[in-house]
C-alpha positions in Angstrom: 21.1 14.4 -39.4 17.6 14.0 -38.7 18.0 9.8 -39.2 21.1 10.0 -36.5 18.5 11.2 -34.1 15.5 8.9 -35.1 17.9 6.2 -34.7 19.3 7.0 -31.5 15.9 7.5 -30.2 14.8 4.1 -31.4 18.0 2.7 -29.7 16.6 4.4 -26.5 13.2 3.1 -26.9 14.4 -0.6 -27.4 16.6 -0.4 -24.2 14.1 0.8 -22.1 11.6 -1.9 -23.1 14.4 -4.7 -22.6 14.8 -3.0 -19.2 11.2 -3.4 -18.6 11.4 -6.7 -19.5 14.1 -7.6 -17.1 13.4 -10.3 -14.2 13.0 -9.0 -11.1 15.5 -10.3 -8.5 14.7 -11.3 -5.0 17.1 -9.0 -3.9 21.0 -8.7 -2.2 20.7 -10.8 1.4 19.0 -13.8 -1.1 21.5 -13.4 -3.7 24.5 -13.6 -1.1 22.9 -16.4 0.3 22.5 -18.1 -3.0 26.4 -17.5 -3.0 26.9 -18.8 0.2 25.6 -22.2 -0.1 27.5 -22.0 -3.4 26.6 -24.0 -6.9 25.0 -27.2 -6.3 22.2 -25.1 -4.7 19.3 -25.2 -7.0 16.5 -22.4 -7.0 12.9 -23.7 -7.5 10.5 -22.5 -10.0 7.7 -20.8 -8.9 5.4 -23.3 -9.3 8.0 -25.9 -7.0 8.0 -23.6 -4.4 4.2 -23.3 -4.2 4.4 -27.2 -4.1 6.8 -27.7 -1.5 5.2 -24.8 0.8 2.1 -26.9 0.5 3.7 -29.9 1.7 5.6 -28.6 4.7 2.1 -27.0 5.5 0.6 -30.8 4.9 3.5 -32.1 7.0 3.3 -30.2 9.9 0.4 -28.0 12.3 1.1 -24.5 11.9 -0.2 -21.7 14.3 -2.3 -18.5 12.7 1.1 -16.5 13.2 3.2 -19.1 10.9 5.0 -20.9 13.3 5.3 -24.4 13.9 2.7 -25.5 16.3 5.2 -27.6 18.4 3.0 -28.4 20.9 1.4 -30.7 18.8 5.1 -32.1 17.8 5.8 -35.7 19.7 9.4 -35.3 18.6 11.1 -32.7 19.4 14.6 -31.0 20.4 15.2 -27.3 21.2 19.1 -26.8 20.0 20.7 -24.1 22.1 23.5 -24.4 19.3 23.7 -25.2 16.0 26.5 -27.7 16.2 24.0 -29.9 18.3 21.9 -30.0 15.1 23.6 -32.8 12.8 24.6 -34.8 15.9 21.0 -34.9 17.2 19.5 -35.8 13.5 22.5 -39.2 13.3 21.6 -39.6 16.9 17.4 -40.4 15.6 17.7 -41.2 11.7 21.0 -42.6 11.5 24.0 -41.0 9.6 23.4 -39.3 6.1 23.6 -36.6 3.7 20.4 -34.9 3.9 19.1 -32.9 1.3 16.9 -30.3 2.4 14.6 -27.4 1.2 15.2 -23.9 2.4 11.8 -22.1 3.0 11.0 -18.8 4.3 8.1 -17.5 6.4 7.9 -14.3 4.5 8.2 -12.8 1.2 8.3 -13.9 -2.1 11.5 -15.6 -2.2 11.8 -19.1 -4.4 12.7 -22.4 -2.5 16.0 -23.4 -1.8 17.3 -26.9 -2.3 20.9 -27.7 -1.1 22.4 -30.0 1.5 21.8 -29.6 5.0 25.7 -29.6 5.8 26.2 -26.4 3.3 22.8 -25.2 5.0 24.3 -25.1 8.2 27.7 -23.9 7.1 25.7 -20.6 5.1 23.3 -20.7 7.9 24.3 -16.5 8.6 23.3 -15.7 4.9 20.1 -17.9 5.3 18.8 -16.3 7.9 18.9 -12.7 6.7 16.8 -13.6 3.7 13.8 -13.9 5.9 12.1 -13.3 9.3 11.9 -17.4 10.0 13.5 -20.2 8.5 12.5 -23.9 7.9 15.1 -26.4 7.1 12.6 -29.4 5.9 14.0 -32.8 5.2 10.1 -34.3 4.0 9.2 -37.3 5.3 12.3 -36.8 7.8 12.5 -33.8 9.9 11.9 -29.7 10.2 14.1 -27.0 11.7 12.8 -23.6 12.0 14.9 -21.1 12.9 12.5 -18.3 14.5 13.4 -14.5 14.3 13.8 -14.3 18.3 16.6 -17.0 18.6 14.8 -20.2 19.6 16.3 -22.9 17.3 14.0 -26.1 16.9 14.7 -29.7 15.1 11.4 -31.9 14.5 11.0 -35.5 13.9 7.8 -36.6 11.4 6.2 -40.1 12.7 9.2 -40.3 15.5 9.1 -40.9 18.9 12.4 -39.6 21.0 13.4 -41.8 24.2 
């Protein structure tokens, strides 16, 4: 009888340490976005997402608060609705199927890469993951979706007439 119980204990012992050992997840609103933009969505790595946060940060002037500075932005377009934003992007870069990286503003959440069309169509379950939201096409163009409504699509090395 004794061996029943030393077993059973053992048993509990190596469950708890798998449980331990168990990835932490980035939590519900990023997993339903991760099944909003659906499959061909691809999660960076850590080290990626370190990368690319680097590069938008290279790309663009922030402010102190982690906002785009857009004053220092040539081209620019405020969107007053998200249907505007493909339109206006074909209207300055020509037509195309832009992949994009989703990036946050807060947290610890992994980069997103995706296309910008499933972005757009997800775009609820993006923007509950985190306070503000950049949509960055590098060497192309920037949205950031800020927490306050204002919706803003930004042109690297472009000049709007």
């Amino acid at each position: 009888m004794d061996e029943v119980k030393e077993r059973k204990w053992r048993l509990e012992q190596l469950l708890n340490k798998q449980k331990k050992k168990e990835v932490v997840g980035f939590g519900v609103l990023f997993d339903e976005c991760i099944e909003g933009l659906g499959t061909g969505t691809v999660i960076l790595s850590e080290d990626k997402s370190k990368e690319m946060y680097q590069f938008i940060e290279k790309t663009y002037p922030f402010t102190s608060w982690a906002r785009i500075d857009w004053e220092k932005i040539e081209a620019k377009i405020k969107i007053e609705n998200i249907i505007e934003i493909i339109p206006q992007i074909n209207q300055v870069l020509g037509e195309g199927d832009e992949e994009v990286f989703v990036l946050w503003s807060t947290g610890s959440q992994p980069v997103l890469k995706s296309h910008l069309r499933i972005v757009l169509d997800a775009i609820d379950e993006v923007l509950a993951v985190g306070a503000d939201t950049f949509v960055f096409s590098p060497f192309r163009f920037v949205i950031e979706f800020h927490h306050e409504g204002e919706v803003i699509l930004g042109f690297e090395n472009q000049t709007l007439s």
